[in-house]
C-alpha positions as CSV (number, residue, x, y, z in Angstrom):
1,X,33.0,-110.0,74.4
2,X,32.2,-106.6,73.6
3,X,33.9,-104.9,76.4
4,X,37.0,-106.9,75.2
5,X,40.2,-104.9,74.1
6,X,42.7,-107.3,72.3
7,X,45.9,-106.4,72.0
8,X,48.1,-108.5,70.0
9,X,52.1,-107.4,69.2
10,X,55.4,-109.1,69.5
11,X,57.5,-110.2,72.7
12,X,60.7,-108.5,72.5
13,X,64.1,-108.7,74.4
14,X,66.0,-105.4,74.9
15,X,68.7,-106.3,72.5
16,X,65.7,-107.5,69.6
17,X,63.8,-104.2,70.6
18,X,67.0,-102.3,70.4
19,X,68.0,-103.7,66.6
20,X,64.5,-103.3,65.8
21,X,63.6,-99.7,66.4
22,X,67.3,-98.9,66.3
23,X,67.2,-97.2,69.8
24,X,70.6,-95.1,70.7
25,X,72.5,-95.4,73.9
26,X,72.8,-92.1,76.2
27,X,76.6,-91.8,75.0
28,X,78.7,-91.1,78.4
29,X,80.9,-89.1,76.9
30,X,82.9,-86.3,78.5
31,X,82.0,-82.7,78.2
32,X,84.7,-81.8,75.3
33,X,83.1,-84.6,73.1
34,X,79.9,-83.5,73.2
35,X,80.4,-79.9,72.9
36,X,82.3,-81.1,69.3
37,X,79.6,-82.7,68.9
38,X,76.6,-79.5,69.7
39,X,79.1,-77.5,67.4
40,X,79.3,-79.7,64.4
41,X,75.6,-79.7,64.4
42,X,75.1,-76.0,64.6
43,X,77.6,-75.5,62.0
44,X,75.5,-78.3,59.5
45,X,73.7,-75.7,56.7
46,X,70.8,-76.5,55.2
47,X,68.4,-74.3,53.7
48,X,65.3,-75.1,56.1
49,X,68.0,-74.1,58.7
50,X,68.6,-70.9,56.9
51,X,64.9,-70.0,56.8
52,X,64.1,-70.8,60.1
53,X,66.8,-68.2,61.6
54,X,66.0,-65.6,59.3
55,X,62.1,-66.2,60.4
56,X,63.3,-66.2,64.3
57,X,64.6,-62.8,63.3
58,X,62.1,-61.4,61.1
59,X,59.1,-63.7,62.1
60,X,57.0,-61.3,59.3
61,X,58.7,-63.4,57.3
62,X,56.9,-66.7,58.5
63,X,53.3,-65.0,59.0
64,X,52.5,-62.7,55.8
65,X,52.8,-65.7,53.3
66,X,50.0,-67.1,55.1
67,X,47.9,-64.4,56.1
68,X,44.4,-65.2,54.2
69,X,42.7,-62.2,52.1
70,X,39.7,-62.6,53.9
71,X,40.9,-60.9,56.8
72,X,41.3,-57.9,55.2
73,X,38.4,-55.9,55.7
74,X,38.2,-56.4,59.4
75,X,41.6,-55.6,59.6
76,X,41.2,-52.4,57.8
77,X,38.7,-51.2,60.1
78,X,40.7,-52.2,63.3
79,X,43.8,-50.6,61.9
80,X,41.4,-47.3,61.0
81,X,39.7,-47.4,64.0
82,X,42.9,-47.4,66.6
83,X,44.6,-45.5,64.5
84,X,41.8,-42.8,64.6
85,X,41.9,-43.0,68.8
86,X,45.5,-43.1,68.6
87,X,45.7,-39.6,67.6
88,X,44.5,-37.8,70.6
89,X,45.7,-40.1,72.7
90,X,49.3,-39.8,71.5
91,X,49.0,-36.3,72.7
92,X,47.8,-36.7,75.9
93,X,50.3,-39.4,76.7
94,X,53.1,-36.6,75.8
95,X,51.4,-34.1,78.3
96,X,51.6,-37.1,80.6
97,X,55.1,-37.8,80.0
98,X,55.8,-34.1,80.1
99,X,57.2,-33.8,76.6
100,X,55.5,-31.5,73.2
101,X,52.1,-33.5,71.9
102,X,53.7,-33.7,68.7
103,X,56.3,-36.6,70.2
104,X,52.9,-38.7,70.9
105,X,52.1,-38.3,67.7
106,X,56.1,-40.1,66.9
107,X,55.3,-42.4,69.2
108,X,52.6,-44.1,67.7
109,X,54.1,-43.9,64.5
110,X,57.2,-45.6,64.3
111,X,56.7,-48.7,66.7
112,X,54.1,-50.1,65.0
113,X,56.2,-50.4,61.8
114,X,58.7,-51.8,63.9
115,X,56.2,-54.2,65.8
116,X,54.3,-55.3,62.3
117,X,58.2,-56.5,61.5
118,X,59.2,-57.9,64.5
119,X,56.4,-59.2,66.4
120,X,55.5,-62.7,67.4
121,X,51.9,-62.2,69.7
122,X,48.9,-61.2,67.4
123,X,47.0,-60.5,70.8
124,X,49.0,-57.0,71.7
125,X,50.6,-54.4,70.1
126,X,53.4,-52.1,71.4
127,X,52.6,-48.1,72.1
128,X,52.6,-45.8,74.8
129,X,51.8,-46.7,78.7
130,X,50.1,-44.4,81.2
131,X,52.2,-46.2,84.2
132,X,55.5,-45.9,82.0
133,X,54.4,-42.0,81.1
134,X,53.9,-41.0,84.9
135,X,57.6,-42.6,85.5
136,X,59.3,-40.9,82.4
137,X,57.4,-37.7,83.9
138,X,59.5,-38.2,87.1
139,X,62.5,-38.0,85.2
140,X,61.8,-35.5,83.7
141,X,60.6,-33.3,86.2
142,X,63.9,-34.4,88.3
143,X,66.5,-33.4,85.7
144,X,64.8,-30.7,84.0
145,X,62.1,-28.9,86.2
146,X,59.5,-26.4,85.7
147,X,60.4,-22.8,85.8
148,X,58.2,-19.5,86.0
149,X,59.4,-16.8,84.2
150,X,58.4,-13.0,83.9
151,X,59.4,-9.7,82.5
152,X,59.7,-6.5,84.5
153,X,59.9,-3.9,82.7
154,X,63.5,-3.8,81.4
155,X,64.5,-7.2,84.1
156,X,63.7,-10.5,82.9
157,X,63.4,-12.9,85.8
158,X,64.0,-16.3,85.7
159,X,62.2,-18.5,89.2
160,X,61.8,-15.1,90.4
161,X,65.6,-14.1,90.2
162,X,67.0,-11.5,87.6
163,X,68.6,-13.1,84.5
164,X,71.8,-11.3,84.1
165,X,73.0,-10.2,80.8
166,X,76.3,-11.1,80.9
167,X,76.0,-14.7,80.9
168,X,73.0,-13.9,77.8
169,X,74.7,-14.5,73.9
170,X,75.1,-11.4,72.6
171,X,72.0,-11.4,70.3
172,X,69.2,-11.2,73.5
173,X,71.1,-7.9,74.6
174,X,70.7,-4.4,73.5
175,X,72.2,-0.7,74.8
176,X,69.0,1.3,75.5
177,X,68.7,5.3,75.4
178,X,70.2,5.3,78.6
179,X,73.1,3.2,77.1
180,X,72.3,0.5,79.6
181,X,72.4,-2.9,78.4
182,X,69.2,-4.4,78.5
183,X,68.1,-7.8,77.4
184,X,65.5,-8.7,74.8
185,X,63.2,-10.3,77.2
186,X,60.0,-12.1,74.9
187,X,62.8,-12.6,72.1
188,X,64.9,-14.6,75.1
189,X,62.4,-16.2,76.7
190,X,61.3,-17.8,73.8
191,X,64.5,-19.5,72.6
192,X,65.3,-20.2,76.6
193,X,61.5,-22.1,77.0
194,X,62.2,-23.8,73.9
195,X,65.8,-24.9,74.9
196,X,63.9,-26.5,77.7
197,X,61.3,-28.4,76.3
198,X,64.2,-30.1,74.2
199,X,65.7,-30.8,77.6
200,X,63.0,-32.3,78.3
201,X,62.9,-34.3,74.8
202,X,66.1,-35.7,75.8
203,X,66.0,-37.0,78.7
204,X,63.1,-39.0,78.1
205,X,65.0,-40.1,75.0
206,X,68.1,-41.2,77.3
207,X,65.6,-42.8,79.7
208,X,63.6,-44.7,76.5
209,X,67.0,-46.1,74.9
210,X,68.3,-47.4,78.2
211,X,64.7,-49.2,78.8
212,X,65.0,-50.8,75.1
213,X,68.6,-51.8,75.5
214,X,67.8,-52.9,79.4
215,X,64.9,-55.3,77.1
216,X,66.8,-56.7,74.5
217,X,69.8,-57.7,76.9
218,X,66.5,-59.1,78.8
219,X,65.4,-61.0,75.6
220,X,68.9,-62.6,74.7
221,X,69.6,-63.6,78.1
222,X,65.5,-65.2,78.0
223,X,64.7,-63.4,81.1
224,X,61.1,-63.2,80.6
225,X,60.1,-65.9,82.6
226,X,60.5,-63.5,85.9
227,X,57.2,-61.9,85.1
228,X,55.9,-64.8,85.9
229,X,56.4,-64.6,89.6
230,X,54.4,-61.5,89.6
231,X,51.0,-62.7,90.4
232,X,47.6,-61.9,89.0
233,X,46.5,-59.6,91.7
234,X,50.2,-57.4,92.1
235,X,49.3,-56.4,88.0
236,X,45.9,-55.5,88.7
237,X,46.5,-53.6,91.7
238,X,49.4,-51.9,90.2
239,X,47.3,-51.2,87.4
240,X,44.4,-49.6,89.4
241,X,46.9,-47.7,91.6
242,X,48.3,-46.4,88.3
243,X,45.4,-45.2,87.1
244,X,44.6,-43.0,90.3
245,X,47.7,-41.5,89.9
246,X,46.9,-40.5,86.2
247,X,43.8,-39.5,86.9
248,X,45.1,-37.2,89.6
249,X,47.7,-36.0,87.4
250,X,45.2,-35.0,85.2
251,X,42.4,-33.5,87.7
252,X,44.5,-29.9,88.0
253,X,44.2,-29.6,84.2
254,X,40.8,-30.2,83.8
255,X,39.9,-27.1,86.6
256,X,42.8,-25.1,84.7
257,X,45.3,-25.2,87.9
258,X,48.5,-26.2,85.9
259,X,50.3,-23.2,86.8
260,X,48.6,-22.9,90.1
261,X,49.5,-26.6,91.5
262,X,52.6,-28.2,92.1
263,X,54.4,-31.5,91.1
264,X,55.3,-33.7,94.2
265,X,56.5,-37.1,93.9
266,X,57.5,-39.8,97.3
267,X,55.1,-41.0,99.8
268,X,51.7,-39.1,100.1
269,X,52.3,-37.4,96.3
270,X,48.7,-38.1,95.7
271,X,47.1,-36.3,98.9
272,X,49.6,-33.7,98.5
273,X,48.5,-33.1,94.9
274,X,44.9,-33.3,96.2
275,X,45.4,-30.4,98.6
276,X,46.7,-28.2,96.3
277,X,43.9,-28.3,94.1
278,X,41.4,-28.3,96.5
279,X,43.0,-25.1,97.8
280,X,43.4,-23.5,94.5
281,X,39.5,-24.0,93.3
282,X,38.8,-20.7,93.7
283,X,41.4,-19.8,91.1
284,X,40.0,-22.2,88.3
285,X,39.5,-21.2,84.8
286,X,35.3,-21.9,84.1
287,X,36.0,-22.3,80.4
288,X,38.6,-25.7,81.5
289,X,35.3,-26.9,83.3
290,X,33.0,-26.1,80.9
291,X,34.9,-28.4,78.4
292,X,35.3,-31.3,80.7
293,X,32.0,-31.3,81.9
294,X,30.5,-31.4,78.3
295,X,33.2,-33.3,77.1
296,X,33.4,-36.8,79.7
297,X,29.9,-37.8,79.7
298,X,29.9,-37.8,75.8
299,X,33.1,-39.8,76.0
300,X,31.2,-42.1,78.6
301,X,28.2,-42.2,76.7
302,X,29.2,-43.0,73.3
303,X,31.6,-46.0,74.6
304,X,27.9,-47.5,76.1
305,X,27.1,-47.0,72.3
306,X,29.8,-48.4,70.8
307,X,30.3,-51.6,73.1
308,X,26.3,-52.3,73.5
309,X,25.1,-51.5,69.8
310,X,28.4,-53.0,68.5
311,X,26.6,-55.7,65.8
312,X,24.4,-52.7,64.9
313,X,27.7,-50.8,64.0
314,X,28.8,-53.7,62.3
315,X,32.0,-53.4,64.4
316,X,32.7,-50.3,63.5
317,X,32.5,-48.0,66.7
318,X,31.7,-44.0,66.5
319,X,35.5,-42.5,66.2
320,X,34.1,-39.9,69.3
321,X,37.7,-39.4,70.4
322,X,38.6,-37.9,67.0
323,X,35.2,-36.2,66.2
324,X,35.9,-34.1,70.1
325,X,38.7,-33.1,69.2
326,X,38.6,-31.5,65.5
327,X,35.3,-29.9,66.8
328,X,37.0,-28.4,70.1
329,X,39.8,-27.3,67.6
330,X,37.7,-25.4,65.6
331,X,36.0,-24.0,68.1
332,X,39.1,-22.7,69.7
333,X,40.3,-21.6,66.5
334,X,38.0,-19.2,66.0
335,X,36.6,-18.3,69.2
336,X,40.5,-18.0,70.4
337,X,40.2,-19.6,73.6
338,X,44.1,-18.7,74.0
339,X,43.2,-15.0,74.7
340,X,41.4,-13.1,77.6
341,X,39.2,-14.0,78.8
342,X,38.9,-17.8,78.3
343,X,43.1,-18.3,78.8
344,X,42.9,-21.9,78.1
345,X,45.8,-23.6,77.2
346,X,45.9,-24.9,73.8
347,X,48.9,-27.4,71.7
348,X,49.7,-24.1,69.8
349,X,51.7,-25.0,66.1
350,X,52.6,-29.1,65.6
351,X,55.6,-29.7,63.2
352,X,54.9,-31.4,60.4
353,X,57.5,-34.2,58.9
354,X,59.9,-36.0,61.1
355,X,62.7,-35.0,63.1
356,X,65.8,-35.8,62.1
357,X,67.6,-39.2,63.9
358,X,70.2,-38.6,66.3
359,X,71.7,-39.9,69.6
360,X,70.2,-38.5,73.0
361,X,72.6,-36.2,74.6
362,X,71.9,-37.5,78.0
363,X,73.5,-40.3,78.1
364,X,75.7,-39.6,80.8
365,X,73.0,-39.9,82.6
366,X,72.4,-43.3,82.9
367,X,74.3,-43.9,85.8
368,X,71.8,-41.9,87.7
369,X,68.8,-43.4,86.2
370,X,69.3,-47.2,85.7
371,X,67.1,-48.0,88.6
372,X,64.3,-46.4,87.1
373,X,64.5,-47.9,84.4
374,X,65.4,-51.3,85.1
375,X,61.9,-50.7,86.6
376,X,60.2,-49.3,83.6
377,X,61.3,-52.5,81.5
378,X,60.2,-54.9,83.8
379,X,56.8,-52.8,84.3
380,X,56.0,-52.4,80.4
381,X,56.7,-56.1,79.9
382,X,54.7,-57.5,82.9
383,X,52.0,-55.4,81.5
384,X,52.2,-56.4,77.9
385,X,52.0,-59.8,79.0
386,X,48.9,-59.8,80.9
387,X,47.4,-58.4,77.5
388,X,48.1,-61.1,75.6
């Protein structure tokens, strides 16, 4: 009797079972009565109802109430510590992106307000994106490419052809002795490099909007379930191949080639890129070297430290990514590594404050770019996804 299971209830008929637990009929209705019907039930207010949109919209709303004060301390030092990495790698992602530093810096400012608002994973956090850097980088480098420039004697040339000064505003140009008109050529350069660096500025602005608005049509219309036919291994091999590509992009910097090798892009860009280093050794800066080679392994090093001595820390790792750079800037500060003979290239002057809000000028643009970007949305959110 002990492996005996009795079950004792009622015998019911399906009209007694219907009267008793007051089960409804599927209502065969046509289409216009039940859409009546969906619409006099999403017009019913209540204040739960009211609540639960305004949470849907602002789900900060829903989470901060609850949030416990014991997790403040560790989130303190997770905030402190990212935040501290976030700085230099801000930068580099603007390098990578082929933008000012100082736009890194904006980038890992203002979406993390926005995400601590808006956000409904706890697991991932929005920022920048190596993969989604290199493909702004295209962009840019299609729409606004690099240019050399040089002054000869009283000629300034421009890709090796002479600028000429009557298509120069009137402030560049002066009458010399000779009463020749000659242009101002450092005074011109400047403004004209720094005209195109906010080229630059906006058409990876144009790109970014178009990939946010290309995400929220993606979000209204729920189309996030088509990451999910993109399987396991397409995101990690896209995510290794990615990170050969940064890694080369990076490789002519470190021997000091910027100038020296040049940006390709289509089948092969990689072996091209290669080549051109490898044939330009001879013309690398030894100060560039120097600095990497002391500068990786310490990297490398310290991150053994920080994930193998991690309860000695007491979770908090050594910030090494912050503590390189403020002492390479000091070093370079006073040693001047922008001058003869080291000629490294250095950030130079970052604006402080904010720049003001305005609309991208390239907008007209878009036509030409919405493949890429369609691209770029579906890439940041496939990726975002397999981190959480």
């Amino acid at each position: 009797m002990e492996n005996t299971v009795l079950v004792s209830r009622p015998t019911y008929s399906s009209s007694t079972f219907q009267q008793t637990y007051e089960t409804i009929e599927k209502n065969n209705s046509n289409l216009c009565s039940r859409l009546k019907l969906w619409f006099r039930l999403q017009m019913q207010c209540s204040f739960a109802r009211v609540w639960r949109i305004l949470v849907s919209f602002l789900p900060v709303l829903g989470w901060l109430p609850k949030y416990k004060k014991k997790y403040i301390v560790g989130d303190c030092i997770a905030g402190w510590t990212v935040g501290i990495i976030r700085i230099p790698q801000g930068m580099a992602y603007a390098l990578l992106a082929g933008v000012q530093p100082v736009y890194g810096l904006y980038s890992c400012f203002f979406p993390v307000l926005l995400w601590f608002v808006f956000s409904t994973s706890k697991h991932t956090s929005v920022g920048t994106m190596a993969v989604v850097c290199l493909m702004i980088q295209n962009l840019v480098d299609l729409y606004v490419p690099d240019v050399t420039t040089a002054v000869n004697g009283s000629m300034v040339l421009v890709n090796g052809e002479q600028v000429d000064w009557n298509k120069v505003d009137e402030k560049y140009v002066f009458i010399d002795e000779s009463n020749h008109h000659v242009i101002n050529g450092s005074w011109y350069l400047e403004d004209f490099l720094s005209n195109r660096e906010l080229e630059k500025v906006q058409v990876a602005s144009s790109a970014t909007l178009l990939v946010g608005l290309m995400q929220l049509l993606m979000a209204m219309l729920r189309l996030g379930f088509l990451t999910t036919l993109l399987s396991d291994p397409v995101i990690q091999g896209f995510t290794t191949g990615s990170a050969f590509h940064v890694m080369m992009s990076q490789l002519k910097y470190m021997f000091g080639l910027a100038k020296s090798v040049g940006k390709h892009s289509g089948a092969f860009a990689l072996f091209k890129t290669l080549g051109d280093i490898l044939s330009n050794l001879y013309h690398a800066n030894v100060t560039d070297i120097i600095i990497c080679v002391i500068s990786v392994p310490i990297l490398i090093i310290v991150k053994y430290i920080n994930d193998r001595y991690k309860k000695e820390l007491k979770n908090i790792p050594i910030p090494i990514e912050l503590i390189l750079v403020v002492i390479a800037t000091v070093i370079s500060y006073f040693c001047h590594f922008d001058d003869p003979p080291y000629n490294v290239n250095i950030v130079k002057t970052i604006p402080t404050g904010f720049p003001s809000f305005s609309t991208p000028t390239y907008i007209h643009l878009w036509p030409e770019i919405i493949s890429d970007c369609l691209i770029m949305a579906f890439i940041s959110v496939a990726i975002s996804l397999s981190l959480t």
